[in-house]
N, CA, C and O atoms as a printed pandas DataFrame, in Angstrom:
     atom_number atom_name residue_name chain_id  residue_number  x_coord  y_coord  z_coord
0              1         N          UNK        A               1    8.504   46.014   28.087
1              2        CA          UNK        A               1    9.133   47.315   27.953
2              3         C          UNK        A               1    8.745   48.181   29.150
3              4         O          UNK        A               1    7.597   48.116   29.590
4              5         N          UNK        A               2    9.731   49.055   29.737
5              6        CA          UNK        A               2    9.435   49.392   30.939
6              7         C          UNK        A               2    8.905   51.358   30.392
7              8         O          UNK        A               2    9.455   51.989   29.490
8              9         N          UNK        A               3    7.704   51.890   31.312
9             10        CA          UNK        A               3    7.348   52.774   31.302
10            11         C          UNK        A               3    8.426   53.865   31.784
11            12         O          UNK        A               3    9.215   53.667   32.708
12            13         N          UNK        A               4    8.348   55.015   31.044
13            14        CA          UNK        A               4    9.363   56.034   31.141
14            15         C          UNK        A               4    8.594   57.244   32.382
15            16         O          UNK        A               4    7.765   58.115   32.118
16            17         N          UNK        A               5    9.100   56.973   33.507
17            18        CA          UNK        A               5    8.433   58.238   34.627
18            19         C          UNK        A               5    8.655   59.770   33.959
19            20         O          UNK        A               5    9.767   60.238   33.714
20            21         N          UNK        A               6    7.437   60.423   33.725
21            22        CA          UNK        A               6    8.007   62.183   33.032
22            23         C          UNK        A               6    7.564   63.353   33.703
23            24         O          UNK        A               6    7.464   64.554   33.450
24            25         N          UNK        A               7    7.176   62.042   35.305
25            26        CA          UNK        A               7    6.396   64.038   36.251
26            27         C          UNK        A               7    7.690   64.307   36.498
27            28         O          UNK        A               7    7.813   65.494   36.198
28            29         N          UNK        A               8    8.947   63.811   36.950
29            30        CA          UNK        A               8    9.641   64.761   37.386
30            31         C          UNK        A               8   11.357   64.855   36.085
31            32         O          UNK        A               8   12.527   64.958   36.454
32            33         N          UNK        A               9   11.063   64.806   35.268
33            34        CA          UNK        A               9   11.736   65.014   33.909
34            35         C          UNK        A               9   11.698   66.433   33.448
35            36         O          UNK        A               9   10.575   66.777   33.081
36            37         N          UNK        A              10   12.941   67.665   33.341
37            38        CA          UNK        A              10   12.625   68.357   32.708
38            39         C          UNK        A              10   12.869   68.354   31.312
39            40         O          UNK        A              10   13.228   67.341   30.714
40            41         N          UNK        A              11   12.657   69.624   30.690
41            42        CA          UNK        A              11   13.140   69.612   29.167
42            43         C          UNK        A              11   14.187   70.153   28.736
43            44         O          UNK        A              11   14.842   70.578   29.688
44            45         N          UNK        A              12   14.612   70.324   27.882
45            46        CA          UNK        A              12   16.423   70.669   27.428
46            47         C          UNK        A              12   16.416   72.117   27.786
47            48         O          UNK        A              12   17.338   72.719   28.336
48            49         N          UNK        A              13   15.384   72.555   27.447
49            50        CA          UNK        A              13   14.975   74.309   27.746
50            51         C          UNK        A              13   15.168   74.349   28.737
51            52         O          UNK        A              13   16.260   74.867   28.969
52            53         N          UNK        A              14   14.479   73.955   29.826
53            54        CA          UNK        A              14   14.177   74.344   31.177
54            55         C          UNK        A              14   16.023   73.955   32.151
55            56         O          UNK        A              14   16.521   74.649   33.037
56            57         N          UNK        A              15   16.597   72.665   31.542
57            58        CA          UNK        A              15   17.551   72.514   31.936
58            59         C          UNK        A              15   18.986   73.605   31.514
59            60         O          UNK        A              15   20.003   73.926   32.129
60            61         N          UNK        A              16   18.458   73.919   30.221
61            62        CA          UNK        A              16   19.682   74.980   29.867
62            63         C          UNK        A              16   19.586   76.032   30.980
63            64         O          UNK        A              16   20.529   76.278   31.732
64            65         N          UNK        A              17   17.988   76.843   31.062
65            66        CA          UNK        A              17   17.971   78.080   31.804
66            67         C          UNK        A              17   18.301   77.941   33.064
67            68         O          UNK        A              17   18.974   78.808   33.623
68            69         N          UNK        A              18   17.924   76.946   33.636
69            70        CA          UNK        A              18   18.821   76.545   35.344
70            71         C          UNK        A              18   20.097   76.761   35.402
71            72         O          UNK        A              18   20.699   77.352   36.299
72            73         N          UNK        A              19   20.574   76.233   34.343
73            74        CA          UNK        A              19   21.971   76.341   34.203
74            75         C          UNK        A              19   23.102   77.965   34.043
75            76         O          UNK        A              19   24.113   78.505   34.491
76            77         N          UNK        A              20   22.281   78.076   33.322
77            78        CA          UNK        A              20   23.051   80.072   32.827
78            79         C          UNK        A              20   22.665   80.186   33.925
79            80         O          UNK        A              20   23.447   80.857   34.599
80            81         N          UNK        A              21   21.234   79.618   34.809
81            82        CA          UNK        A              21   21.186   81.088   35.998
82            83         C          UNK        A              21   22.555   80.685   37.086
83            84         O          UNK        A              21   23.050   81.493   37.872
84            85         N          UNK        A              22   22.975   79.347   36.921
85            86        CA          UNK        A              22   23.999   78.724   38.248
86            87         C          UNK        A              22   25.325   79.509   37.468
87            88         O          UNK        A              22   26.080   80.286   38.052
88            89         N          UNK        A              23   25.379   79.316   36.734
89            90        CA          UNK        A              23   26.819   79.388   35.633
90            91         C          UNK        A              23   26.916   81.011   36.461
91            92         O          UNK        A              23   27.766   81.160   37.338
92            93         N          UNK        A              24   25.805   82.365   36.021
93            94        CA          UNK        A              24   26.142   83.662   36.126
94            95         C          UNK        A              24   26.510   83.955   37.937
95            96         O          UNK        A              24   27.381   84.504   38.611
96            97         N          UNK        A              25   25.653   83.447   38.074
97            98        CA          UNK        A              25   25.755   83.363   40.036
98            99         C          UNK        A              25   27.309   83.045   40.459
99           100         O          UNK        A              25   27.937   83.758   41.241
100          101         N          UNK        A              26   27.859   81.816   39.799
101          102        CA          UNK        A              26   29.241   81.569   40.106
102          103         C          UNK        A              26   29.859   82.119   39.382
103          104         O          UNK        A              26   30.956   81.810   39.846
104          105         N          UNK        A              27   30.216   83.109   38.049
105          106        CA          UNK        A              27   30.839   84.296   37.697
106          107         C          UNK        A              27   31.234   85.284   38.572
107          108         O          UNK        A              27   32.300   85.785   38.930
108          109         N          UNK        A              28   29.614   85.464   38.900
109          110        CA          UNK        A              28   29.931   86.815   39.700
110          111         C          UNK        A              28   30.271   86.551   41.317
111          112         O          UNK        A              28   30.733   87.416   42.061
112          113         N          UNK        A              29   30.021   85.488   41.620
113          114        CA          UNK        A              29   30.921   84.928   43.344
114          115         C          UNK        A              29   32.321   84.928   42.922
115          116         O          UNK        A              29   33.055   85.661   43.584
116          117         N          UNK        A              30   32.972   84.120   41.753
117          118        CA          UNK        A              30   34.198   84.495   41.680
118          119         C          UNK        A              30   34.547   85.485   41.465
119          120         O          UNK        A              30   35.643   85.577   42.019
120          121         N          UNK        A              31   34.254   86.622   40.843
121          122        CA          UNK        A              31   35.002   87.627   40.546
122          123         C          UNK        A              31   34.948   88.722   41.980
123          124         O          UNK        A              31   35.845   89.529   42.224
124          125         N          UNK        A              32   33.729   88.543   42.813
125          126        CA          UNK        A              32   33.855   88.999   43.874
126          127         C          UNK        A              32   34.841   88.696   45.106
127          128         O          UNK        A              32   35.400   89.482   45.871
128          129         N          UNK        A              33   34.872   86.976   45.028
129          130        CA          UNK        A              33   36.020   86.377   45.908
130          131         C          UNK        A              33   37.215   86.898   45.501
131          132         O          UNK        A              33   38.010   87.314   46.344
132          133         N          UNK        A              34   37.550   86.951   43.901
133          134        CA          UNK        A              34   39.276   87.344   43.520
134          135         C          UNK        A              34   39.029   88.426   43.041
135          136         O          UNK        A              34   39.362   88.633   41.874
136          137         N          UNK        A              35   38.597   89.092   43.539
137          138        CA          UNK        A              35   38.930   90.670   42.894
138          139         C          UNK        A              35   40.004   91.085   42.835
139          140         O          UNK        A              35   40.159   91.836   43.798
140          141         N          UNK        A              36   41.492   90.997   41.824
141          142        CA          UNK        A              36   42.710   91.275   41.672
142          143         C          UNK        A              36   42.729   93.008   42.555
143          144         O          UNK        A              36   43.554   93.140   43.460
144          145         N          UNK        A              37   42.153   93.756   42.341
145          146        CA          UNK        A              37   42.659   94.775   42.987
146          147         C          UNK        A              37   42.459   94.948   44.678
147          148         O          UNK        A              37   43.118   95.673   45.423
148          149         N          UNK        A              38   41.440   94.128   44.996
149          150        CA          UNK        A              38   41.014   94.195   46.416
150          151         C          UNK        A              38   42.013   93.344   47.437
151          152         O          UNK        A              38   42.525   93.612   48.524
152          153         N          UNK        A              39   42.045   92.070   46.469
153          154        CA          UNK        A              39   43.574   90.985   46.481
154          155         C          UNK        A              39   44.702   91.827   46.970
155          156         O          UNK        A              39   45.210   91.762   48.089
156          157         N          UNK        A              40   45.025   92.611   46.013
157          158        CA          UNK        A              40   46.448   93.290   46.068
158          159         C          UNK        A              40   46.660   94.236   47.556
159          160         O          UNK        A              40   47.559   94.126   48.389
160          161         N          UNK        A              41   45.700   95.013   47.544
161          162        CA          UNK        A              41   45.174   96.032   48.410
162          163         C          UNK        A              41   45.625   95.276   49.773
163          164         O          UNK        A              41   46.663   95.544   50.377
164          165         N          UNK        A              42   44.737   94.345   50.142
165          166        CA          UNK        A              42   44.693   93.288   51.420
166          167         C          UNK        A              42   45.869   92.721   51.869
167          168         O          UNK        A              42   46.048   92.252   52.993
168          169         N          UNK        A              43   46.877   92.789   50.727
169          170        CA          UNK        A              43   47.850   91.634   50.701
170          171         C          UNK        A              43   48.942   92.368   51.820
171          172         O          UNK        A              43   48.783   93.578   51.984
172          173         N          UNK        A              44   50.070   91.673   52.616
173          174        CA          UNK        A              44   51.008   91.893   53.222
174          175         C          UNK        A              44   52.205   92.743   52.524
175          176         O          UNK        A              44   52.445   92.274   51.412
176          177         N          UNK        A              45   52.854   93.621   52.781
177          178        CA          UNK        A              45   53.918   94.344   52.056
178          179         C          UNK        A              45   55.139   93.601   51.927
179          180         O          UNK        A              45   55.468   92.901   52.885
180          181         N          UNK        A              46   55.906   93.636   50.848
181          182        CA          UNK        A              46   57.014   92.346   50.798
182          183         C          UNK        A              46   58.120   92.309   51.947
183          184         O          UNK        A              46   59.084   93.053   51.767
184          185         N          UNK        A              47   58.104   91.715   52.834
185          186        CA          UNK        A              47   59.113   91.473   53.873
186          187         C          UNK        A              47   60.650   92.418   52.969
187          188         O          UNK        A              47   61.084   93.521   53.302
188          189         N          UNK        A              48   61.153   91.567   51.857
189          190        CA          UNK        A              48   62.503   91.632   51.623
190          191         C          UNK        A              48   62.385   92.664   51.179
191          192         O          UNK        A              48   63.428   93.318   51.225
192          193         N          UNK        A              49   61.241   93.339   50.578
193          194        CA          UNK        A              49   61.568   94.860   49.190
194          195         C          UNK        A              49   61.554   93.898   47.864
195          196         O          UNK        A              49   61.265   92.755   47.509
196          197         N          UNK        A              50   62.065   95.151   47.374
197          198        CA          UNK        A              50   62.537   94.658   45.968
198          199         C          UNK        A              50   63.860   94.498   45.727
199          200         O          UNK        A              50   64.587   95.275   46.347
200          201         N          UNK        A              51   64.407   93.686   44.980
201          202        CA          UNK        A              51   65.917   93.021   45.032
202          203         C          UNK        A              51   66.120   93.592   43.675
203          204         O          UNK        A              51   67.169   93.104   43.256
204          205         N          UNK        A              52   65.581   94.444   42.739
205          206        CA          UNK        A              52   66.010   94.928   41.650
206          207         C          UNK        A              52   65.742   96.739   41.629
207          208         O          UNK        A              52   65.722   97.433   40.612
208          209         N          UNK        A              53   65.587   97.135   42.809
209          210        CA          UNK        A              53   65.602   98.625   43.227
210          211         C          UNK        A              53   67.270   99.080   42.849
211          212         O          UNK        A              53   67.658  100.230   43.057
């Protein structure tokens, strides 16, 4: 039967909290990358207009 290595094994705990901290980090990078109003702001004005003016 082969020995189980456990220096570098974490525990379900320690693996959850790594996780929320990656999970919140990439929340808040996305919502900074797509910020719908900053989006809009930046964006080019429509060449054609509006076709229902």
């Amino acid at each position: 039967m082969k020995k189980i290595n456990t220096e570098n094994q974490i525990t379900r705990k320690e693996a959850i909290k790594k996780m929320s901290k990656y999970a919140a980090l990439t929340a808040i990078g996305t919502f900074i990358i797509l910020n719908p109003k900053q989006a809009q702001a930046s964006s080019p004005p429509d060449p054609g207009g509006n076709p229902f003016d």
